[in-house]
C-alpha positions, 0 to 999 in steps of 0.5 A: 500500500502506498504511504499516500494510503498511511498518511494521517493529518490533523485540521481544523473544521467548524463546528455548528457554532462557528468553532474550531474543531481540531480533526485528525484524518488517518486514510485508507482506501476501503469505501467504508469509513469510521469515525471515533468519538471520544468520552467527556473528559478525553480527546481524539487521542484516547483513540489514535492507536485504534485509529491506526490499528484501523487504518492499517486494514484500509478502514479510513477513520477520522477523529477529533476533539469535541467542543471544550476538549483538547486542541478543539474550541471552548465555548465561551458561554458554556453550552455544552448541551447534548445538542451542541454536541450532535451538532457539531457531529452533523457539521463534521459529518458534512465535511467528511462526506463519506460513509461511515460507522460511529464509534462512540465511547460514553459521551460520544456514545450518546450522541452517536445514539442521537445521529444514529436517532435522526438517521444522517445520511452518512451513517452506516451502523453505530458502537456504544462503548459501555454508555446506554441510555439508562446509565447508573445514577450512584456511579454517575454521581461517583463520576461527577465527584471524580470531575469536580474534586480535579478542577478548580485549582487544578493539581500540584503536578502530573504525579498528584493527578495521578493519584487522583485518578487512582484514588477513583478507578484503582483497578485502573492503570494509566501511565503518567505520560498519558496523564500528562498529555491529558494536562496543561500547566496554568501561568501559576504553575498549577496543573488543570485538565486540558479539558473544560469541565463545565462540559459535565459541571457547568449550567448547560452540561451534557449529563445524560441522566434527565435525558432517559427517556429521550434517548430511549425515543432516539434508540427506537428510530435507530435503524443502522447496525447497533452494538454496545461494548460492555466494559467489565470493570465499569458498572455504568451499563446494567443488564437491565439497561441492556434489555430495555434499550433491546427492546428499543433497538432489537437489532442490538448485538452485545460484546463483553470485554472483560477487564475494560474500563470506562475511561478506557486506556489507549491500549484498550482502545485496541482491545475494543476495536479488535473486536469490531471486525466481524461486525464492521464487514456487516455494516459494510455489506448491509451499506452495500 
């Protein structure tokens, strides 16, 4: 395969309120394509090795960084309602312009839901990972605590993050350089997640919990391949989550994958799509 075909570049796109979306495009020669959406709290990067895991078969994927992430816009007013989100998914769909599978990891996954609800023209079949729905409000309520307890005056250093980290998820193990690239160090000194946190603690916050019932209603006008990725070490997603979004989807298939974590590491990232092969070629001959 020629290197032209390996190629990966990053650039910047619009997003539905005229801001800058930082979007990182790995080609590939397959007419199916994916596109990879992160979780609250994460960037484009929590999915790069996957991307290239991806890539490397000829699947041509596309990543970026959604609105008050990473190297993407914050929004000054602070609106990080669901529907912002699906609409900047709607502008990156419409510059990307070719068929694609979302893959979407819990806040990616809700709004890769909605699209999916309001069947855009592009898609072609939808991954939830370890988000549904109905998600459980005690670890919901963990999660915001975990977020609110790592902003404001930030951290003493990438070590003391660390911790913080540990202190949440200790089954979870993510090394420090990867802590550090999710971190930007203030004029202080103090270090603060490279991330806004109004996202999930602001006014207009994209906390699905109030949302249920509507997205139960999205789920039932799903009509593109669906699959939930279940994270054994995560117990956001339940059984009785599964079922009834089932009952709203009845195309849904279902992967365990013991041991993975909700906030995922990057090398779990390969874990994920390493079993999404069978499930890609089906969406790529139903597209077909």
């Amino acid at each position: 395969m020629s290197a032209a075909l390996h190629e990966v570049r990053v650039e910047r796109w619009s997003g539905a309120a005229g801001n800058s979306l930082a979007v990182e495009i790995f080609t590939g020669s397959n007419e199916l394509s994916v596109m990879l959406l992160h979780g609250g709290g994460q960037t484009r990067h929590t999915w790069r090795r996957a991307a290239r895991r991806l890539q490397a078969a000829g699947t041509p994927c596309v990543t970026f960084d959604m609105r008050g992430h990473g190297d993407s816009d914050w929004i000054e007013c602070g609106d990080y309602r669901l529907d912002a989100f699906l609409a900047d998914l709607r502008c990156v769909l419409e510059q990307w312009r070719r068929p694609t599978v979302l893959i979407g990891a819990s806040l990616g996954g809700i709004v890769g839901l909605m699209a999916a609800g309001e069947r855009l023209a592009m898609l072609r079949g939808l991954v939830m990972i370890d988000t549904a729905p109905q998600l459980d409000r005690a670890e919901i309520e963990r999660y915001l605590r975990f977020f609110g307890a790592g902003s404001g005056a930030g951290f003493e250093s990438p070590a003391a993050a660390s911790a913080h980290v540990a202190s949440y998820f200790p089954s979870l193990t993510v090394p420090l350089a990867s802590i550090e690239r999710g971190l930007k160090q203030s004029a202080g000194g103090r270090w603060q997640w490279r991330w806004d946190t109004r996202v999930v603690l602001g006014e207009h916050n994209s906390v699905a919990l109030p949302h249920e019932a509507r997205m139960h209603r999205y789920a039932e006008q799903v009509s593109v391949p669906l699959l939930l990725v279940r994270a054994g070490a995560s117990a956001l997603v339940t059984d009785q989550a599964v079922e009834r979004l089932r009952t709203c989807a009845p195309q849904l298939e279902i992967v365990q994958l013991a041991g993975a974590h909700h906030l995922f590491t990057p090398e779990e990232s390969l874990l994920i799509v390493d079993q999404l092969g069978g499930f890609l070629r089906r969406a790529a001959m139903a597209a077909a």
